[in-house]
ChimeraX commands (.cxc) that place a marker at each C-alpha (Angstrom):
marker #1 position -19.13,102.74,2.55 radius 0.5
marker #1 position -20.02,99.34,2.02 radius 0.5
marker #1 position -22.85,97.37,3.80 radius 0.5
marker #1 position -24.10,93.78,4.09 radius 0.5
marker #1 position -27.63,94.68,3.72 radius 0.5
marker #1 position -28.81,94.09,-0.16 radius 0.5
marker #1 position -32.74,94.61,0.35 radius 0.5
marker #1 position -32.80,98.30,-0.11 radius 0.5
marker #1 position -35.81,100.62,-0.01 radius 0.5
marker #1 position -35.15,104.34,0.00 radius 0.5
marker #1 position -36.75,106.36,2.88 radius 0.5
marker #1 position -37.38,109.78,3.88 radius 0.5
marker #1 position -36.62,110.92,7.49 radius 0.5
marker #1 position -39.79,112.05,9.13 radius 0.5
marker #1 position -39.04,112.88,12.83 radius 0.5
marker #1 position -35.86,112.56,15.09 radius 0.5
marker #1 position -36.38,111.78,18.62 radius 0.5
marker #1 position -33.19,111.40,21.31 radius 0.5
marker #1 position -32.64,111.57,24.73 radius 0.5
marker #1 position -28.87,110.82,25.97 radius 0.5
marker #1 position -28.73,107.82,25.28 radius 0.5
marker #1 position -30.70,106.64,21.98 radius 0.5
marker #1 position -32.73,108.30,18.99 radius 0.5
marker #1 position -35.68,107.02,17.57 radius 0.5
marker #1 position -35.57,107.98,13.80 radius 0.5
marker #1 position -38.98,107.36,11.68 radius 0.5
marker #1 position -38.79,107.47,7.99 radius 0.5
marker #1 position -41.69,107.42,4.98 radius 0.5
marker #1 position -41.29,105.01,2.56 radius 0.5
marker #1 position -40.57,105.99,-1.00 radius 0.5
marker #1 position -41.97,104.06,-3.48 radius 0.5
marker #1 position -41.63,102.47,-5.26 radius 0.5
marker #1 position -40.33,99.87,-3.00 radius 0.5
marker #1 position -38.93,96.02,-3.35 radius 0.5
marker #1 position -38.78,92.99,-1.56 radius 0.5
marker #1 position -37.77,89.87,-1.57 radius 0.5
marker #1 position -38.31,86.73,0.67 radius 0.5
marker #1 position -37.08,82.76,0.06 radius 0.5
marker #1 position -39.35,80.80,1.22 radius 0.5
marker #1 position -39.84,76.90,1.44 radius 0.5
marker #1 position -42.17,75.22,-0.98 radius 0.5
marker #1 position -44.27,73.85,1.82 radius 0.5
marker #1 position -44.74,77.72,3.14 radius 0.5
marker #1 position -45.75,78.76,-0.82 radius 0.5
marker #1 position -47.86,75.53,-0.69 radius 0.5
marker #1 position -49.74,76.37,2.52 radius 0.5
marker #1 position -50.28,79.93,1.62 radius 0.5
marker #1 position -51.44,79.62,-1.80 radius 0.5
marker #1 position -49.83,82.82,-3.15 radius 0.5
marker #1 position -50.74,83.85,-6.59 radius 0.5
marker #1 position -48.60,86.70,-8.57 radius 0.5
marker #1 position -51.13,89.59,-8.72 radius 0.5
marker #1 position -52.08,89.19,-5.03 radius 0.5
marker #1 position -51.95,91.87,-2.19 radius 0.5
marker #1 position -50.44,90.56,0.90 radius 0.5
marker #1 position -48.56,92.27,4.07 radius 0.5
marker #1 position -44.48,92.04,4.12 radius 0.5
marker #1 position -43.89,91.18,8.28 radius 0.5
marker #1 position -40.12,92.57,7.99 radius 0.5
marker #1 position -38.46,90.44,10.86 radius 0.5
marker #1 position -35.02,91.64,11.83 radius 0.5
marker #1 position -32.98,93.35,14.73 radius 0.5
marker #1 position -31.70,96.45,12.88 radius 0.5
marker #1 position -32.78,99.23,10.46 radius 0.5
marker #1 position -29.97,100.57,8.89 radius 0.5
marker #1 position -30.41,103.95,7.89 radius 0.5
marker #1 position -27.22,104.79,4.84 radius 0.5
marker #1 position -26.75,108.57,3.58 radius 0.5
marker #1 position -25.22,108.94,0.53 radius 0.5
marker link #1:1,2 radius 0.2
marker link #1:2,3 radius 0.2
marker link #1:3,4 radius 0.2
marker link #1:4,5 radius 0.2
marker link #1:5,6 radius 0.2
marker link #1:6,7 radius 0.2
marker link #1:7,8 radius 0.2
marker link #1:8,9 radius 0.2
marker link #1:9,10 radius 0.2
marker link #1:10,11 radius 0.2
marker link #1:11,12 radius 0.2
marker link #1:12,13 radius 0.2
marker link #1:13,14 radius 0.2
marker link #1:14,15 radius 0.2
marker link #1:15,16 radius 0.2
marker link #1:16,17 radius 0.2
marker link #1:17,18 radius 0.2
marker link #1:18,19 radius 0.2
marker link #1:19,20 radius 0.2
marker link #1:20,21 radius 0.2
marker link #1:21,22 radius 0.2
marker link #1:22,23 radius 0.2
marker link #1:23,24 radius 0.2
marker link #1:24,25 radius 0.2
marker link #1:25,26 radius 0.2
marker link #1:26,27 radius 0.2
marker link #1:27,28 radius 0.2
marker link #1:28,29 radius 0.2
marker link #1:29,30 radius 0.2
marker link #1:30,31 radius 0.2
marker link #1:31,32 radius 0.2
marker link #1:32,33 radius 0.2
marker link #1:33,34 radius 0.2
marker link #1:34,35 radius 0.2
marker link #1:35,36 radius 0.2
marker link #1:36,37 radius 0.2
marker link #1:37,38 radius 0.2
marker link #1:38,39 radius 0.2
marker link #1:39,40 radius 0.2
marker link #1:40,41 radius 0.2
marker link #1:41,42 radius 0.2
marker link #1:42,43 radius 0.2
marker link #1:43,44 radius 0.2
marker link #1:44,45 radius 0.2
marker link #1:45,46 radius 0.2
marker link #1:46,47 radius 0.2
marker link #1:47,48 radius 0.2
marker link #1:48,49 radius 0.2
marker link #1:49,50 radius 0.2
marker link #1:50,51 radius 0.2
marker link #1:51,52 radius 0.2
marker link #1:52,53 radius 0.2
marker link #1:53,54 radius 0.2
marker link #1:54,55 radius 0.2
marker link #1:55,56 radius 0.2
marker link #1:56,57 radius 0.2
marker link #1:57,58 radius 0.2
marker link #1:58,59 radius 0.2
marker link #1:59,60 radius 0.2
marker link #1:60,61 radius 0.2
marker link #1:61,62 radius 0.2
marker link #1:62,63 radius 0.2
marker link #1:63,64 radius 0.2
marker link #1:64,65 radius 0.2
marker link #1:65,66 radius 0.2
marker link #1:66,67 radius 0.2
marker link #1:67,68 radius 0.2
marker link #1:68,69 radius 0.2
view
């Protein structure tokens, strides 16, 4: 099956929840994990980000796709 989504991070299923209508699914992370994010300059600018650093990722999007292979 082939998917849009090209961020990737591989994820254990932890508990299942569902009533009639919808499940909740939670999963544990993997790692190791990657990201990616493009950014503008400005945003790299105002941040001051410096390889080495530790920062949060703030994922921002309206699905979690969840792919068995």
């Amino acid at each position: 099956m082939k998917y849009g989504a090209r961020n990737q991070i591989k994820a254990k299923v932890t508990s299942i929840k569902s009533d009639e209508v919808m499940s909740l699914v939670k999963f544990e992370v993997i790692p190791p994990a990657k990201m990616a994010s493009v950014i503008t300059f400005e945003s790299l600018a105002d941040m001051d980000l410096k390889v080495g650093e530790e920062i949060r990722l703030v994922v921002k999007a309206i699905n979690v796709l969840p792919v068995k292979d």
